[in-house]
Backbone bond lengths (Angstrom), bond angles and torsions (degrees), N, CA, C in turn:
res aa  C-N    CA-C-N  psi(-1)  N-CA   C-N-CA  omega(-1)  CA-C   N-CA-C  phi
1 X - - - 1.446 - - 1.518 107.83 -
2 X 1.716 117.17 122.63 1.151 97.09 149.66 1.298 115.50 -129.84
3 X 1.554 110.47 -134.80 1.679 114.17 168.62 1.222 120.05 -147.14
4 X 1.443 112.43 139.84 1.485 108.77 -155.28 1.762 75.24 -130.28
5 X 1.329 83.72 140.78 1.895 106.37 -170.75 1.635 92.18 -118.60
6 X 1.502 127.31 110.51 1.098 153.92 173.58 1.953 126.23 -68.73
7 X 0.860 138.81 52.30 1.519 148.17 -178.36 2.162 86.13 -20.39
8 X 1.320 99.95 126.36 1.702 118.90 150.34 1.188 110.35 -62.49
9 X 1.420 119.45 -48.48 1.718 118.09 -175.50 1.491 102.25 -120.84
10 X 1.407 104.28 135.42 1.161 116.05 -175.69 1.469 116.25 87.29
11 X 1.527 116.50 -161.94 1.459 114.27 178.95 1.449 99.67 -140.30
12 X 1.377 112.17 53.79 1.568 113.84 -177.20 1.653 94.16 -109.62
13 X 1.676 93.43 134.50 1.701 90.36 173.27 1.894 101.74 -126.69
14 X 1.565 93.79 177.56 2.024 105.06 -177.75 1.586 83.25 -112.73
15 X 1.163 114.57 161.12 1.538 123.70 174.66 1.459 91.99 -147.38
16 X 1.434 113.45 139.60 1.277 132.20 -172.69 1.761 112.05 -136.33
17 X 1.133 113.12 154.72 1.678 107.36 170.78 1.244 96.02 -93.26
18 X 1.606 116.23 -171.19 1.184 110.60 173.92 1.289 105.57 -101.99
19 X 1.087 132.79 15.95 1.934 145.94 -175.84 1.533 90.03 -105.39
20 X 1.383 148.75 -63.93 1.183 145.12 -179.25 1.698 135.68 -70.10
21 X 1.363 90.76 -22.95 1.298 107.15 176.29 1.922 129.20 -72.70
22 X 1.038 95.63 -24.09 1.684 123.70 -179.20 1.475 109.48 -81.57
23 X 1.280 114.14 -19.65 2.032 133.38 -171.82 1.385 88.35 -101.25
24 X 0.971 122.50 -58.16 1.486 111.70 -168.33 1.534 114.77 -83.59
25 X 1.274 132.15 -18.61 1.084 130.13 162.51 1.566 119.27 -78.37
26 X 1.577 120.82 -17.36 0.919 109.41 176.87 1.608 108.03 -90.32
27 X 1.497 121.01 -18.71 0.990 135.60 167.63 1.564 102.85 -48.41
28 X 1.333 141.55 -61.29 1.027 150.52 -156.96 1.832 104.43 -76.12
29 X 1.500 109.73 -43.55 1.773 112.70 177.49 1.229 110.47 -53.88
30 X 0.916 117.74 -51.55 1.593 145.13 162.75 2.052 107.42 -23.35
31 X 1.234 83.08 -51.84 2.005 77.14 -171.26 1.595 104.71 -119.88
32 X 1.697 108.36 19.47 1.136 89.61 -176.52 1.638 94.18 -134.20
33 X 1.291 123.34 104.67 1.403 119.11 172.63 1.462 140.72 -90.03
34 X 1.279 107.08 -5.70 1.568 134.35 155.68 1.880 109.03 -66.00
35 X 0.928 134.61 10.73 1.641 136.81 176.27 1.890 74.51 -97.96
36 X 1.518 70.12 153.04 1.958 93.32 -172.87 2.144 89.37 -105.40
37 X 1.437 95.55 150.51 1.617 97.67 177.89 1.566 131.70 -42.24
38 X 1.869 97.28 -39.15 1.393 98.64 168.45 1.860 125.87 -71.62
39 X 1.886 96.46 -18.23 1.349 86.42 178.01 1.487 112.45 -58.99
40 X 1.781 96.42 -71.84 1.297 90.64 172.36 1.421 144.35 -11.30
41 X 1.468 112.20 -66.64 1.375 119.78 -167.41 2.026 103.74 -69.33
42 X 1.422 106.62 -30.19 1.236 101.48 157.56 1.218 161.29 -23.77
43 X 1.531 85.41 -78.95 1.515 122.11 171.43 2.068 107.10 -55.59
44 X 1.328 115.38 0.37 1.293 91.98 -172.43 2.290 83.15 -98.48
45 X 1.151 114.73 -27.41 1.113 122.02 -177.65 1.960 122.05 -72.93
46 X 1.284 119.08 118.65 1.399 113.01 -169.57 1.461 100.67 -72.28
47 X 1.666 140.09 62.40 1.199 137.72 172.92 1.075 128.89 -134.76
48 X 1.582 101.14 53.31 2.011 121.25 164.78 1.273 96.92 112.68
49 X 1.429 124.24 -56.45 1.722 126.58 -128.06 1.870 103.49 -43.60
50 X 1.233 91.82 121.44 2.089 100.58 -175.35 1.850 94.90 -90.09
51 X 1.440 99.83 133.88 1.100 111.87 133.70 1.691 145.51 -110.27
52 X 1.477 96.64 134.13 1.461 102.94 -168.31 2.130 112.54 -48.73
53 X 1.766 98.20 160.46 1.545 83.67 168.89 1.129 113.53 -66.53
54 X 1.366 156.63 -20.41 1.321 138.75 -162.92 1.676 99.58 -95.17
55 X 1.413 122.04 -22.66 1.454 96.94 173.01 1.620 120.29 -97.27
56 X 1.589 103.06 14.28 1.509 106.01 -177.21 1.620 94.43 -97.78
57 X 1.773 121.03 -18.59 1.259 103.87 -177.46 1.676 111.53 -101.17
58 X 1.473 123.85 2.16 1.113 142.26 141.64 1.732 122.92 -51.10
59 X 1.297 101.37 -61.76 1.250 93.73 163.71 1.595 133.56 -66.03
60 X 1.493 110.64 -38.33 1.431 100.95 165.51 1.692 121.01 -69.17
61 X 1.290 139.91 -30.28 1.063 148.88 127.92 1.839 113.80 -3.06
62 X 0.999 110.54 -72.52 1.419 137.44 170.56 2.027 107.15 -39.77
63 X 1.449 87.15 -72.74 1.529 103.91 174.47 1.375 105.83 -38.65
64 X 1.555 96.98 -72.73 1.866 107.77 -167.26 1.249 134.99 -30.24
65 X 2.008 85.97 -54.59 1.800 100.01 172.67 1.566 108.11 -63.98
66 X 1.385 139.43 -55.22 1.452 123.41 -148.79 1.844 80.17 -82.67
67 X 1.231 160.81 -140.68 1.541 130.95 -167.98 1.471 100.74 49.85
68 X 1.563 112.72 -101.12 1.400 92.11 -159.27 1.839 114.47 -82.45
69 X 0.947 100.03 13.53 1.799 102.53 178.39 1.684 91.91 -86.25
70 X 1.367 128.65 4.96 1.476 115.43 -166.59 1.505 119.56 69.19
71 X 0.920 105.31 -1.51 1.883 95.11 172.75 1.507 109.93 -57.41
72 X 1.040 134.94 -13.74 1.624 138.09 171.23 1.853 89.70 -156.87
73 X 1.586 97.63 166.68 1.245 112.35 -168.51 1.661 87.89 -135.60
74 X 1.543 116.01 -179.74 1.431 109.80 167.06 1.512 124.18 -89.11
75 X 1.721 106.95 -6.43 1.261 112.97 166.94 1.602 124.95 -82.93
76 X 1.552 105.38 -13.77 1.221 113.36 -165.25 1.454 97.55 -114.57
77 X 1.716 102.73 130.29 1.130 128.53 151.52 1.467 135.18 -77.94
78 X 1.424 93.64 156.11 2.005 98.89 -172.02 1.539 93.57 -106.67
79 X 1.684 97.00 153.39 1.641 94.63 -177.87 1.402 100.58 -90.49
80 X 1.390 117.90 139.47 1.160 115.01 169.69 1.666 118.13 -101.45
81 X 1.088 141.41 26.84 1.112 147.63 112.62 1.877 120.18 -32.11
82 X 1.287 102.95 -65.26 1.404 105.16 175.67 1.988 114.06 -64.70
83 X 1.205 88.99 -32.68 2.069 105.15 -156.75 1.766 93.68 -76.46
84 X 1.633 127.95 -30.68 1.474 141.70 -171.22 1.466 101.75 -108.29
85 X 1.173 112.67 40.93 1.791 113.83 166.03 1.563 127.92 -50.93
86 X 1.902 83.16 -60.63 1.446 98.99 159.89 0.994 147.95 -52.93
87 X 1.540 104.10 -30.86 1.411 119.12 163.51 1.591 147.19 -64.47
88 X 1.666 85.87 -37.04 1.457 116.60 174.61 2.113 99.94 -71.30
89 X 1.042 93.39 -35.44 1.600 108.45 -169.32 1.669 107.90 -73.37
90 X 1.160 119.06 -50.16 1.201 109.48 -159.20 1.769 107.17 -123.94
91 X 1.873 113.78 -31.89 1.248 111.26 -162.94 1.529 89.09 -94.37
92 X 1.103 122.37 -34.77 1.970 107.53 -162.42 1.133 101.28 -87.73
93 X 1.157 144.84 15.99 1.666 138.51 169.81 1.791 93.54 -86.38
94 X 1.392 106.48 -29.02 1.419 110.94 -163.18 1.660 103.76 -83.12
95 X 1.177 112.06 -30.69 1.833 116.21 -149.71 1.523 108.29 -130.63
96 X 1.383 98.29 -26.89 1.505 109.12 165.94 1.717 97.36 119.61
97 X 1.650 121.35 161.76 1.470 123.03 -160.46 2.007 91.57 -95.72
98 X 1.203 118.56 163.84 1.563 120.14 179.61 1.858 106.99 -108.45
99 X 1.517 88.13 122.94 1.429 83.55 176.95 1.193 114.14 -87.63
100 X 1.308 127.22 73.74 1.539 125.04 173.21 2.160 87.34 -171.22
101 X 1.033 89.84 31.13 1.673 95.63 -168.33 1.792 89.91 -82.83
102 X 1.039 122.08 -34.42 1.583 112.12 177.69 2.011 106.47 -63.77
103 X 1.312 124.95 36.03 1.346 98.20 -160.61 1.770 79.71 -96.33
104 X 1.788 105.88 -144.30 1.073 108.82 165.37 1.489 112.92 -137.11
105 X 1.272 126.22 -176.05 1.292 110.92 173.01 2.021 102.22 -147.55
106 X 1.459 131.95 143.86 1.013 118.00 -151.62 1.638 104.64 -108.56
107 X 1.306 117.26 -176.15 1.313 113.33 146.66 1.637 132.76 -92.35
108 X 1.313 107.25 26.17 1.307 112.04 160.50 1.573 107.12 -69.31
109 X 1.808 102.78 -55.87 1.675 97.66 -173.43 1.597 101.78 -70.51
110 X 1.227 122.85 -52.16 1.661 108.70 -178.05 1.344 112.27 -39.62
111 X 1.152 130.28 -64.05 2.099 121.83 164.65 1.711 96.71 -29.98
112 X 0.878 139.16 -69.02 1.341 135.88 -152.98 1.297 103.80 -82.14
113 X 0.972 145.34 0.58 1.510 151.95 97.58 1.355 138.61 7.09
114 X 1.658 102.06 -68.44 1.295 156.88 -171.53 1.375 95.18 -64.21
115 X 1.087 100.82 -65.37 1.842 124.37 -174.26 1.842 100.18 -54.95
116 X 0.953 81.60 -69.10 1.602 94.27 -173.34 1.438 114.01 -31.87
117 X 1.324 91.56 -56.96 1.680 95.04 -166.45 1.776 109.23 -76.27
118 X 0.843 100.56 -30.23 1.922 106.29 -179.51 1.262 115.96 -77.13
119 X 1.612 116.96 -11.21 1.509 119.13 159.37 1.709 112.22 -105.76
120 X 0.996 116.69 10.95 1.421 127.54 -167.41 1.367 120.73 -71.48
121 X 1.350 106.63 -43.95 1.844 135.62 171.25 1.868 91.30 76.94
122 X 1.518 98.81 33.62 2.131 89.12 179.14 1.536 81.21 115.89
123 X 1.312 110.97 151.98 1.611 135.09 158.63 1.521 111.92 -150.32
124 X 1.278 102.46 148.70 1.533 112.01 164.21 1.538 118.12 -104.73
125 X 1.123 131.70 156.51 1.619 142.78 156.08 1.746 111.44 -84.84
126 X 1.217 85.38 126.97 1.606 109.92 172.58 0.735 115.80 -116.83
C-alpha cells in the first residue's frame, strides 16, 4: 500500500509509502488546525479525500514556518514511532504492523512536501 498525492493543476504528483506517509501527515495535523476532522482522519487513508487550493497552500505555509522556526532541521529526524500513532492504533491491527516501523523519516521529504502542496493548486490522496 501506498499513497500517491495527485496535483489539481498540472500533472505533478507526492508518492509516499505507507511507513512514511503517516509521519508526515501527522507531522502536518499537528501544525495545521484549520483541516476539518474528516480531513484529518482521512488523509491517513489512500481513499480520494481532495484538498482544496487554499488548504494545500495553508498547509504548506504551515509546514514552511515550523521548518524554518527549527522545529526540525534537515539533519534532524522525527521519530516515527511517536509521528505513526495512528497508525499503530487503528491501521495495523487492520493490514498488519511494519517491520521496519522503527526507521525514521526526515525533513528533507517533509520540505518536499511543502513544495508539493503549494504548487499543487489542491491535491487528492490515492
Amino acid at each position: 500500500m501506498s499513497f500517491s498525492l495527485t496535483a489539481r493543476i498540472g500533472d505533478d504528483e507526492f508518492e509516499a509509502s505507507c511507513w512514511s506517509w503517516p509521519a508526515i501527515w501527522s507531522f502536518v495535523c499537528e501544525r495545521c488546525p484549520f483541516l476539518t476532522p474528516d480531513q484529518r482522519e482521512r488523509g491517513y487513508w489512500n481513499d480520494g479525500v481532495t484538498l482544496d487550493a487554499n488548504a494545500a497552500l495553508r498547509i504548506a505555509d504551515a509546514v514552511e514556518a515550523a521548518l524554518a522556526a527549527g522545529e526540525t532541521g534537515d539533519a534532524l529526524v522525527l521519530d516515527v514511532e511517536e509521528r505513526t500513532k495512528h497508525w499503530r492504533e487503528v491501521i495495523a491491527p487492520i493490514f498488519g504492523d511494519a517491520p521496519a516501523l522503527h526507521g525514521v523519516i526526515d525533513a528533507i521529504r517533509i520540505r518536499e512536501f511543502a513544495t508539493f502542496a503549494r504548487h499543487s493548486g489542491g491535491f487528492r490522496i490515492d
